[in-house]
C-alpha positions as CSV (number, residue, x, y, z in Angstrom):
1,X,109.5,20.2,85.5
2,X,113.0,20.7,84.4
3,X,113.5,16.9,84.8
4,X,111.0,16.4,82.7
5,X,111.4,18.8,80.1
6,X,115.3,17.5,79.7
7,X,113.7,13.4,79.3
8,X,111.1,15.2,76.5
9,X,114.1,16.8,74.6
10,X,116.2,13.4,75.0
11,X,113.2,11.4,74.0
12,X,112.5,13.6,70.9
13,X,116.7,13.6,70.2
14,X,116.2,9.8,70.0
15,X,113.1,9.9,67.8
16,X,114.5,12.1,65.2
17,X,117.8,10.5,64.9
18,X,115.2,7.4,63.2
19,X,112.9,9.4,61.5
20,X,115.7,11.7,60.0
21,X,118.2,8.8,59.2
22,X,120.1,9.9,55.9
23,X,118.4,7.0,54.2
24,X,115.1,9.3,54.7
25,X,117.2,12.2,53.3
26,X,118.2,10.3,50.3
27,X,114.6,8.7,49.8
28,X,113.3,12.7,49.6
29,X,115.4,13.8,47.2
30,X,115.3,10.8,45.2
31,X,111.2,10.8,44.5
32,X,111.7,14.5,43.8
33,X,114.2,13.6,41.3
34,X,111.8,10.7,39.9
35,X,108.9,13.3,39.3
36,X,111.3,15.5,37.9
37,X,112.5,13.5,34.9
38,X,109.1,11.6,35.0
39,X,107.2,15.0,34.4
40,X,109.6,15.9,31.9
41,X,110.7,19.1,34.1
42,X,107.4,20.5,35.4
43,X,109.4,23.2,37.2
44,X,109.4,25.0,33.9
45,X,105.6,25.0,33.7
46,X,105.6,25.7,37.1
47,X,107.6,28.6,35.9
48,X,105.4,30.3,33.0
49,X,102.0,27.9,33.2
50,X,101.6,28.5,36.6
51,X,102.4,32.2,36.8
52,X,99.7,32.4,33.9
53,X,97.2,30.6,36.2
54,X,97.1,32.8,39.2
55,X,96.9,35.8,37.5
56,X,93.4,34.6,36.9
57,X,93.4,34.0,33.2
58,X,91.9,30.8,33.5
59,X,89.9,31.3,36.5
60,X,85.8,30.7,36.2
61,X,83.6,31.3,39.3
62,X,81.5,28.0,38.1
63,X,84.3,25.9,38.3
64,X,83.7,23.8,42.2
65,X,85.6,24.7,45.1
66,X,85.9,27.8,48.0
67,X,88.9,30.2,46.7
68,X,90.4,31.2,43.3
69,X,94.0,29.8,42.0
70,X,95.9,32.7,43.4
71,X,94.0,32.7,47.2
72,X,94.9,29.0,47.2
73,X,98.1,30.1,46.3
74,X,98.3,32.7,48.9
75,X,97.1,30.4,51.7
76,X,99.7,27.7,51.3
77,X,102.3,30.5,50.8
78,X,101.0,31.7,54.5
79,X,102.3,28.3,55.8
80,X,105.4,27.7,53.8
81,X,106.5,31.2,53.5
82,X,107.2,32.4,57.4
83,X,109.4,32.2,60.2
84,X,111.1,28.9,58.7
85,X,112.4,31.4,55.4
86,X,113.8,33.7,58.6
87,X,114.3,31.7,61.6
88,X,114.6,28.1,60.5
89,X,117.5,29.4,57.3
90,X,119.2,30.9,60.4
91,X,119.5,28.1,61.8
92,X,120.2,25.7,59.3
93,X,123.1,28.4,58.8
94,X,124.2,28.5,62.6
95,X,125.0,25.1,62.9
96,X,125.3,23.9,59.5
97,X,127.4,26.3,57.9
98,X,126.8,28.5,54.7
99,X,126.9,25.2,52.4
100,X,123.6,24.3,54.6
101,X,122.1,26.7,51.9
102,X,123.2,24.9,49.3
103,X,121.2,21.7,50.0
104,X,118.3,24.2,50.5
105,X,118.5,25.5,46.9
106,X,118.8,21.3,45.9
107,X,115.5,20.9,47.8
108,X,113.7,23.8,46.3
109,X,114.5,23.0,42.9
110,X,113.1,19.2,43.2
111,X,110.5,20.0,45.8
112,X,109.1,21.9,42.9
113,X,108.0,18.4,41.2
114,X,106.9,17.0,44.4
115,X,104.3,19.7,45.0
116,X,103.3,19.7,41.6
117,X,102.9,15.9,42.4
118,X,101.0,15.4,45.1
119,X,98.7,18.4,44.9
120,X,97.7,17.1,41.5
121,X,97.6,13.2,43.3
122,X,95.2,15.6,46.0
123,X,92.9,17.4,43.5
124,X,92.2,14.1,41.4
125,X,90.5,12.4,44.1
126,X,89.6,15.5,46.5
127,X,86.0,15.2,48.3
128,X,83.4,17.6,46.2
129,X,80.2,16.9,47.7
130,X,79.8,20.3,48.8
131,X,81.4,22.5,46.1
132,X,81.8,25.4,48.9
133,X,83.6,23.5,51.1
134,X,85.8,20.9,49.4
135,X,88.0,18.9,51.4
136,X,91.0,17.5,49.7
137,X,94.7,16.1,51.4
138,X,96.9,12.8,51.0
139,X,94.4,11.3,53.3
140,X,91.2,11.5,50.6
141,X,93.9,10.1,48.4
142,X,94.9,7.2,50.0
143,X,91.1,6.7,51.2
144,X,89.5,6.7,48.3
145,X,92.2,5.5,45.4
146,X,93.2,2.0,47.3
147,X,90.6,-0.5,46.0
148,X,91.2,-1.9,49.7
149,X,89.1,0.7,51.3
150,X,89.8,-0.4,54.8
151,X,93.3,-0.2,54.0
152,X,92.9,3.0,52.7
153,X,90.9,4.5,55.8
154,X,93.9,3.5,58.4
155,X,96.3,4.7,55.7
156,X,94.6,7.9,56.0
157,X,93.9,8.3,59.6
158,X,97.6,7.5,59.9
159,X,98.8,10.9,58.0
160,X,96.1,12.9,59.7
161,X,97.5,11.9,62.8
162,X,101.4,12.8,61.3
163,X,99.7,15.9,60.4
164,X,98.0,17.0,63.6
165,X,101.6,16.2,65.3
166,X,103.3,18.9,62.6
167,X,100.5,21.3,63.0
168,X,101.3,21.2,66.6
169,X,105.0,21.8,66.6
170,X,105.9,23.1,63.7
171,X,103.3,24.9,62.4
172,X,101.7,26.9,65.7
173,X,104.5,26.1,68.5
174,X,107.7,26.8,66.0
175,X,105.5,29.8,65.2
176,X,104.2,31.1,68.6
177,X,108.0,30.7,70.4
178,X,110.0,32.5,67.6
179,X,107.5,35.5,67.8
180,X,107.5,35.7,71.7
181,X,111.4,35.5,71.6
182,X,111.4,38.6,68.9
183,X,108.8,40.9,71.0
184,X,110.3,39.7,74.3
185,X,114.0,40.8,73.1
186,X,112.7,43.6,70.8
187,X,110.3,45.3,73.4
188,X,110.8,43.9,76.3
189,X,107.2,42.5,76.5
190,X,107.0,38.9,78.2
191,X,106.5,35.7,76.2
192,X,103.2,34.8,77.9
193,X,101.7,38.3,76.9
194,X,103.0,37.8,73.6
195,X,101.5,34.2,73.5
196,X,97.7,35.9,74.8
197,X,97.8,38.2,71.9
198,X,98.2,35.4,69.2
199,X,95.6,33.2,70.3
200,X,93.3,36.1,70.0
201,X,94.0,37.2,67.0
202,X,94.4,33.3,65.3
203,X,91.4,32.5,66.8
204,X,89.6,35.4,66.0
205,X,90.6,34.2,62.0
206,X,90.6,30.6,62.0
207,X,86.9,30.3,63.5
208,X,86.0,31.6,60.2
209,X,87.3,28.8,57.9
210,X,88.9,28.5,55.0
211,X,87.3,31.6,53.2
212,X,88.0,34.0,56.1
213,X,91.9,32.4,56.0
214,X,92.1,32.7,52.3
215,X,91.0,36.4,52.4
216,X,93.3,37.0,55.1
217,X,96.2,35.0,53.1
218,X,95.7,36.7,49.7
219,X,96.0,40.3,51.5
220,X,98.9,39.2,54.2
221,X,100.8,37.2,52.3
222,X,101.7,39.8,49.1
223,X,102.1,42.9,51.5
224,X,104.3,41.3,54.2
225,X,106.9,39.3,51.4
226,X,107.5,42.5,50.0
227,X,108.3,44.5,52.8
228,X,111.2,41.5,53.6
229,X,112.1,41.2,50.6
230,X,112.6,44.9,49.9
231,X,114.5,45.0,53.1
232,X,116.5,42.2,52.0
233,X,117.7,43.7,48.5
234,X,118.1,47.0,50.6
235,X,121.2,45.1,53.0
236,X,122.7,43.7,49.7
237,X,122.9,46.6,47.6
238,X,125.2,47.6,50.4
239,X,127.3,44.7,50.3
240,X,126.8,44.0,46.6
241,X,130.5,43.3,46.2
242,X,130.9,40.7,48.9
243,X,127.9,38.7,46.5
244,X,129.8,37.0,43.8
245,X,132.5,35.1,47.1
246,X,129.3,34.9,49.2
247,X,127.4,32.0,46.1
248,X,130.8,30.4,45.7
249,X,131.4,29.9,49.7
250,X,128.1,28.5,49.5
251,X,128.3,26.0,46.7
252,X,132.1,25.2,48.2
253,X,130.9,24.9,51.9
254,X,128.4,22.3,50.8
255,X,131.3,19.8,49.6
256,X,134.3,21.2,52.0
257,X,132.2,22.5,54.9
258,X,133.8,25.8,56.2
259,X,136.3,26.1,59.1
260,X,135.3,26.9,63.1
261,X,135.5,30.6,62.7
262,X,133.8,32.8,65.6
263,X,130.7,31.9,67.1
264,X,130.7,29.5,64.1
265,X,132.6,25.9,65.9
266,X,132.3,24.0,62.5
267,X,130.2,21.6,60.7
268,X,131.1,18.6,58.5
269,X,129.5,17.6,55.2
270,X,126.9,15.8,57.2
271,X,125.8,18.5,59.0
272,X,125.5,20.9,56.0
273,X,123.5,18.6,54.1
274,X,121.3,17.5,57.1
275,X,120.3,21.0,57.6
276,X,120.2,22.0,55.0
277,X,117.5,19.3,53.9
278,X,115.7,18.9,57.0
279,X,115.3,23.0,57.0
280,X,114.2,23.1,53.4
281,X,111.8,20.3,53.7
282,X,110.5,21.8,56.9
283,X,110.1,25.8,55.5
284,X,108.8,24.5,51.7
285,X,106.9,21.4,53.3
286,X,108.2,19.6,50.3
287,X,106.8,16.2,50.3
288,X,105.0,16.6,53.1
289,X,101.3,16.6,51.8
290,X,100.2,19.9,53.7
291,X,99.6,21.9,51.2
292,X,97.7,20.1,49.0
293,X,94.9,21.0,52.0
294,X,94.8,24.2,51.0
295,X,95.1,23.8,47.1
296,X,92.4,21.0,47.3
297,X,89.8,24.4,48.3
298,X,90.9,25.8,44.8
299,X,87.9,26.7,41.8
300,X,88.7,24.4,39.2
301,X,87.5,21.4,37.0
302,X,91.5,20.8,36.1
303,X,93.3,18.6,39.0
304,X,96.8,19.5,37.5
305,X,96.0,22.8,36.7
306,X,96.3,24.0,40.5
307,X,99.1,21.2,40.8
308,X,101.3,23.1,38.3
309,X,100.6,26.4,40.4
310,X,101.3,24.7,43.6
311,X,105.0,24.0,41.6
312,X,105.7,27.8,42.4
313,X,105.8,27.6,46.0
314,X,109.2,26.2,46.9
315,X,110.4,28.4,44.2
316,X,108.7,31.7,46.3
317,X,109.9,30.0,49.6
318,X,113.1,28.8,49.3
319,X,115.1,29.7,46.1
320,X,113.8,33.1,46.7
321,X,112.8,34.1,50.6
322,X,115.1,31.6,51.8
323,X,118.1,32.9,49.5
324,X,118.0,36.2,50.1
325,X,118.0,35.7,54.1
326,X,120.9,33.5,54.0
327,X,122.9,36.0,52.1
328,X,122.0,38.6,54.6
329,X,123.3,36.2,57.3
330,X,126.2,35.6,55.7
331,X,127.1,39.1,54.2
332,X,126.3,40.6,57.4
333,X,129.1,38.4,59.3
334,X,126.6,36.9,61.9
335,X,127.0,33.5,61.2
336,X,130.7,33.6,62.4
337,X,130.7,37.2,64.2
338,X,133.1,37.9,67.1
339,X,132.1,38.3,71.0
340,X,130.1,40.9,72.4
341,X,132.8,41.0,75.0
342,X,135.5,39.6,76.3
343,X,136.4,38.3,79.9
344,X,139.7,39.7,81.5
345,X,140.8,35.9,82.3
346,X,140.1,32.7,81.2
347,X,137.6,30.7,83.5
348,X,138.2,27.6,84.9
349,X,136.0,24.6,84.6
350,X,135.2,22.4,88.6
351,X,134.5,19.0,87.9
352,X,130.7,18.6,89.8
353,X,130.0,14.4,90.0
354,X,129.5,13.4,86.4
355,X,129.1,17.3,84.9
356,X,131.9,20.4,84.5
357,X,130.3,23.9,85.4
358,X,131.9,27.5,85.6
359,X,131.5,29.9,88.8
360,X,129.4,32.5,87.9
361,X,131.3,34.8,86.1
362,X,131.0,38.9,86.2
363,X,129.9,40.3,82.6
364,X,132.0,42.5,81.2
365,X,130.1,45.4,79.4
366,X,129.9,44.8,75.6
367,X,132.0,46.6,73.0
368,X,130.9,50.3,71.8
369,X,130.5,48.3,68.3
370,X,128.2,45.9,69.8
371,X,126.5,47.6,72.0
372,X,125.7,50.2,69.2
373,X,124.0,47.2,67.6
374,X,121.8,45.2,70.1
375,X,122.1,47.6,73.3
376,X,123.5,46.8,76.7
377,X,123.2,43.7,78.4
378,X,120.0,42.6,80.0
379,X,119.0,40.0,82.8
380,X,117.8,37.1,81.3
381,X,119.9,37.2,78.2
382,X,121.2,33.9,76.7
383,X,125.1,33.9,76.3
384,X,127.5,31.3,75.4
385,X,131.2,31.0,74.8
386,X,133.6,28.4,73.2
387,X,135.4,25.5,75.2
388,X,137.0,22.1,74.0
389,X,136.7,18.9,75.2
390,X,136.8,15.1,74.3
391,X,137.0,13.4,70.9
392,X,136.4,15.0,67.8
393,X,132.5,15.9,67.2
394,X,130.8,13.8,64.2
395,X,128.6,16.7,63.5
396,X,131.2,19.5,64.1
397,X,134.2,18.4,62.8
398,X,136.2,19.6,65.3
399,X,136.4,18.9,69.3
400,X,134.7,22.6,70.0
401,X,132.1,23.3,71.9
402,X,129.1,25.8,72.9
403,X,128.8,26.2,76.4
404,X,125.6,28.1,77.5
405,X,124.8,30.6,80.3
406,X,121.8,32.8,81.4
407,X,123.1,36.4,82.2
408,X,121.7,37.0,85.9
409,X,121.7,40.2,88.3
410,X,123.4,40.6,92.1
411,X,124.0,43.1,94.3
412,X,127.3,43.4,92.5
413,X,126.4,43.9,88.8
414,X,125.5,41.6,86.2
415,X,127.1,37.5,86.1
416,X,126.8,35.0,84.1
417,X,125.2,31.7,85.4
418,X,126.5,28.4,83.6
419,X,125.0,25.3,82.3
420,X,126.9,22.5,83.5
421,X,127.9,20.0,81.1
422,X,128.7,16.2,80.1
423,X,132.2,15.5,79.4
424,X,133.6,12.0,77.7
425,X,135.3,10.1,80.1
426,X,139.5,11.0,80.7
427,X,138.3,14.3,79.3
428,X,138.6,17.7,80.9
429,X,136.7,21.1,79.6
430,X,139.5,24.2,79.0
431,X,137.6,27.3,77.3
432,X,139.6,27.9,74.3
433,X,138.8,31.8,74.4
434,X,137.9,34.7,76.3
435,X,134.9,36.1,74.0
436,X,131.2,35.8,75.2
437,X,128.9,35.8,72.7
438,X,125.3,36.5,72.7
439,X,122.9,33.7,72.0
440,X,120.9,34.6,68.5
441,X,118.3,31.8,68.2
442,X,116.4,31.4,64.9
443,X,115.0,34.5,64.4
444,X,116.5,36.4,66.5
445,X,120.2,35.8,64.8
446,X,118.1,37.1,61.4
447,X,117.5,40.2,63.1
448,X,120.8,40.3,64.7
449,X,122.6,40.5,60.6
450,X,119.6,42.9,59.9
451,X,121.2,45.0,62.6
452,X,125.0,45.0,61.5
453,X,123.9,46.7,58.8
454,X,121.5,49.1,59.4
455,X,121.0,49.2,63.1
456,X,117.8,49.4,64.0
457,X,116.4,47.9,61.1
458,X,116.7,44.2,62.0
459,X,114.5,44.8,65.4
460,X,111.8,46.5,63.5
461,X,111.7,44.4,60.2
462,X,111.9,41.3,62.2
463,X,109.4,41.8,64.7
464,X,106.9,42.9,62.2
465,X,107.6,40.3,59.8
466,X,107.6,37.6,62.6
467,X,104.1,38.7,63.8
468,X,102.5,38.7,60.0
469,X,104.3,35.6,59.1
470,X,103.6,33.5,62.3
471,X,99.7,34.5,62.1
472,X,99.9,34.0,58.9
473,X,101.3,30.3,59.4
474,X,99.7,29.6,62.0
475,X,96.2,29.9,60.6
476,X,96.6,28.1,57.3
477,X,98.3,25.3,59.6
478,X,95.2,25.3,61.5
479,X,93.1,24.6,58.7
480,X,95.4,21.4,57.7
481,X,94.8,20.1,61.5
482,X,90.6,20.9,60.8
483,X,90.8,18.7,58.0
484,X,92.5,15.9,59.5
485,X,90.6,16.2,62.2
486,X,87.1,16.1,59.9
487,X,88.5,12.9,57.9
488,X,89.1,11.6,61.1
489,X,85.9,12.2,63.3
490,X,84.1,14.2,61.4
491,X,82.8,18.0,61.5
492,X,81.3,17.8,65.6
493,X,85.4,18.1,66.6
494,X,86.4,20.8,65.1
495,X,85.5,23.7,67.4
496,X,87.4,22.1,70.4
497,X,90.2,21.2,67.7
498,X,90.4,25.4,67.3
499,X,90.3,26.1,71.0
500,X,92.8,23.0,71.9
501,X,94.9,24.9,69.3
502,X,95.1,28.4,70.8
503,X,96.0,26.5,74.2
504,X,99.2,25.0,72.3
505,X,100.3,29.1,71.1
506,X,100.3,29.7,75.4
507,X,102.3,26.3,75.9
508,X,104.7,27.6,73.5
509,X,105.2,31.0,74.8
510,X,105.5,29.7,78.2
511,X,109.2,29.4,78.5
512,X,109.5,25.8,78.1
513,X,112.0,26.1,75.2
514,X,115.0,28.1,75.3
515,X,117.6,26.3,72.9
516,X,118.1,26.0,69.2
517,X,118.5,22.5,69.7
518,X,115.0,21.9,71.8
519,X,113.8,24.1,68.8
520,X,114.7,21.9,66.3
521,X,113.9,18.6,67.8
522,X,110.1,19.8,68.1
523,X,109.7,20.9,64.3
524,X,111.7,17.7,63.0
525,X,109.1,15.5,64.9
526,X,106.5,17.0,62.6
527,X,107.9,17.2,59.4
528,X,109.6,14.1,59.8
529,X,106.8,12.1,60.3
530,X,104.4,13.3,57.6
531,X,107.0,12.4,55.1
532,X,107.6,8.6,56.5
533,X,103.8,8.7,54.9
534,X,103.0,11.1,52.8
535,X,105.6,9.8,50.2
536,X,105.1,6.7,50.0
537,X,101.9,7.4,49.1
538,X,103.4,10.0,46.3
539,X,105.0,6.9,44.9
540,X,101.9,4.8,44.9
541,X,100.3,7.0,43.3
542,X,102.5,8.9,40.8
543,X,101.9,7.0,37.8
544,X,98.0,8.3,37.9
545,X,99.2,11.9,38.5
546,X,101.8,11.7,35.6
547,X,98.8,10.2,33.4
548,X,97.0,13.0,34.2
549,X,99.9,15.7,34.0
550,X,100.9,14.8,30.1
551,X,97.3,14.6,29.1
552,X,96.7,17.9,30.7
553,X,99.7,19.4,29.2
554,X,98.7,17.9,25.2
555,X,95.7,20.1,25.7
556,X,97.0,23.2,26.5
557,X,99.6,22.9,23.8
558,X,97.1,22.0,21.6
559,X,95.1,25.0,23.0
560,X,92.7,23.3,24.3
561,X,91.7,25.6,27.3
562,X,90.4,28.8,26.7
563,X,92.6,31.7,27.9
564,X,90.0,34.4,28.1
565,X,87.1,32.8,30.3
């Protein structure tokens, strides 16, 4: 299983390296640029239109469609806004530096066009038949505005399957694994327990469809953003000095990456931006065509109408959620904190056939400081510490290393077991220092900052916001698989399509992945592939969604629309 396991992860390394080429990167931000000056700035009506819409000023029960303009809100806000605003920034931050937020805010700002694009694209040619149950995606697009209809219908059935791919990964496994790392670490309950009680409880919701999700969404979604949030502004209050050098490290790490520093071993330019991109893209969904799913169920007559209040989301998600967790990463010193502990020698790496590996090496306990944070060591814990070897990393900058272990019990206390490693040729392995650090992954290293403040509050904030924004997540998500999986084979698949997707929740939780890096590579695979077709699809059809955007904008400067229905 291992074997196999380490071929997947090499296999998906391979895959994302194409997919996530920084031509892709480039092509992103340039059609969100396009729709930008092409819309004249529509994150400004995003801004004050939008925020006029979902208070319901414009709302009318006649109008077709299954939810009102702030549930559809709500819904895709309950995919976008989750554990890729608290785990995926953390790790965009671990191994792409603080100017890895920078590229986030870039995103943000122009991913704000491209969901005002292609939900309006969505809603103009969105499948009414049954006014209670719309069904609405890039898929209907594509299938019904190419005169080439067969054309159209494998274009479609080519972003459902992109779609059911990212529903897996990144929007239920991502998900499921984060939360059963939190409750595993923060109560000690195992991962496949953990993984038991979300399928119940996503199951339990999604089996009532959109309307049950939306209801859900529109009560989840408000209560559980401001309980982070207020957390959030809580930690920087107390570190409300540090704020000013903490925007300009930001904005100066994104051009001159910052140094190796800590359990931070460097990043180059590269990196930053990579991560930065490929974590925004992946926590807004940007250009991805997800949620114009859930926007498509909206009650309206006006296609650009709920396009202008899909503008808000990456606005919510990123410049806002995702902001003010970075800053608590950063302010909080986690990104680049020192060891839990330190070894009373350095170890000594014995050259194995083609790997390196360490003895087993007994655990100091950790500091008073850190153990007043996170507690004493436990078997099972993830460790690493810092070595140097070969030629200078392309994506570090430097020729540092992590080196991972698994902290293990014997009859003589607690050791450290060590992954062995690959070396360049003519290359030997020294460990550069004697501190061992403890393994945050995603979420984990969220709650970790949380904790340097206010211990105790990280654990507790986390855990709960992980379980409220994974179900959350994870049940809009399963709506965007449903309705790829309808325009596919129609309605007779999508009971086993709910059950197939609680199964996925258990494979997750089942302690397959254990690495930020395996992490990653499963929630690139998804986003990375709906946007290889979901905007090219934008582009063909942006000039009817701009028609439609000005002439929808003349009439409500011309006041057209009647505020007070």
């Amino acid at each position: 299983m291992e074997q196999f396991l380490a071929g997947l992860n090499d296999f998906l390394t391979a895959v994302n390296a194409v997919i996530w080429h920084d031509v892709v990167l480039y092509a992103v931000l340039g059609v969100g640029i396009l729709f930008t000056v092409w819309s004249g700035f529509c994150q400004y009506h995003a801004l004050t239109h939008g925020t006029a819409v979902v208070t319901g000023k414009y709302d009318d029960k006649d109008d077709p469609g299954a939810i009102n303009h702030f549930q559809a809100l709500s819904a895709a806000l309950s995919a976008t806004v989750g554990l890729g605003n608290i785990g995926g920034v953390a790790v965009a931050i671990a191994l792409g530096g603080p100017g890895a937020m920078f590229w986030m805010w870039v995103i943000g700002l122009v991913g704000m066009a491209l969901k005002t694009t292609e939900v309006t694209q969505s809603m103009l040619f969105r499948n009414t038949d049954n006014p209670d149950n719309p069904h609405g995606g890039p898929m209907w697009v594509v299938g019904h505005g190419l005169k080439n209809r067969k054309l159209g219908r494998f274009v479609g059935i080519l972003f459902c399957i992109t779609l059911l791919i990212s529903t897996i990964t990144g929007g239920n496994m991502f998900q499921a694994w984060n939360v059963g790392v939190v409750t595993r670490d923060g109560l000690g309950i195992p991962e496949q327990a953990v993984g038991v009680i979300l399928a119940i409880l996503v199951g339990m919701t999604i089996l009532g469809g959109i309307k049950r999700i939306g209801a859900v969404a529109g009560r989840v979604v408000p209560f559980m953003c401001v309980i982070y949030l207020v957390a959030a502004a809580y930690v920087l209050l107390l570190n409300v000095g540090e704020l000013p050098g903490l925007l300009r490290l930001i904005v100066e790490s994104a051009f001159n990456p910052a140094e190796a520093s800590g359990a931070f071993v460097g990043a180059t330019f590269g990196l930053a931006f990579l991560w930065g991109m490929k974590r925004a893209l992946f926590s807004s969904e940007a250009g991805q065509g997800s949620s114009p799913i859930a926007h498509s169920a909206a009650k309206t007559h006006e296609a650009v109408r709920e396009g202008v209040v899909a503008g808000l989301e990456p606005f919510i998600d990123t410049i806002v959620v995702a902001t003010l967790t970075s800053l608590v990463i950063l302010s909080s010193g986690a990104w680049n904190r020192n060891g839990e502990t330190q070894l009373p020698q350095t170890p000594t790496f014995v050259q194995a056939g083609d790997t390196w590996d360490l003895p087993d090496t007994p655990l100091p306990q950790k500091t008073a400081d850190a153990a007043a944070i996170s507690g004493d060591w436990q078997a099972n814990d993830t460790v690493f510490l810092i070595a140097k070897y070969g030629a200078t990393s392309e994506d570090t900058g430097t020729d540092l290393h992590r080196v991972s272990g698994t902290v293990v019990k014997q009859d003589a206390g607690l050791v450290v077991d060590w992954e062995p490693i690959e070396v360049p040729k003519d290359s030997t392995p020294t460990v550069v220092q004697t501190d061992i650090y403890r393994d945050y992954v995603g979420a984990a290293l969220t709650s970790h900052a949380f904790d340097r403040v206010a211990p105790g509050l990280g654990k507790w904030l986390v855990l709960v916001a992980s379980w409220l924004f994974a179900i959350s997540t994870m049940i809009s998500w399963s709506y965007y698989g449903e309705q790829g999986v309808v325009y596919m084979v129609g309605e007779k698949a999508v009971f086993p399509y709910k059950i197939f997707y609680c199964l996925c929740i258990l494979i997750a939780c089942g302690g397959f992945i254990t690495t930020e890096t395996e992490l990653d590579n499963l929630t690139a695979l998804g986003t990375g592939v709906m946007l290889w077709v979901n905007i090219p699809i934008m582009v063909v059809f942006g000039a009817v969604a701009m028609k439609a955007y000005r002439g929808y904008m003349q009439k409500l400067k011309s006041g057209e629309f009647n505020k007070n229905k």
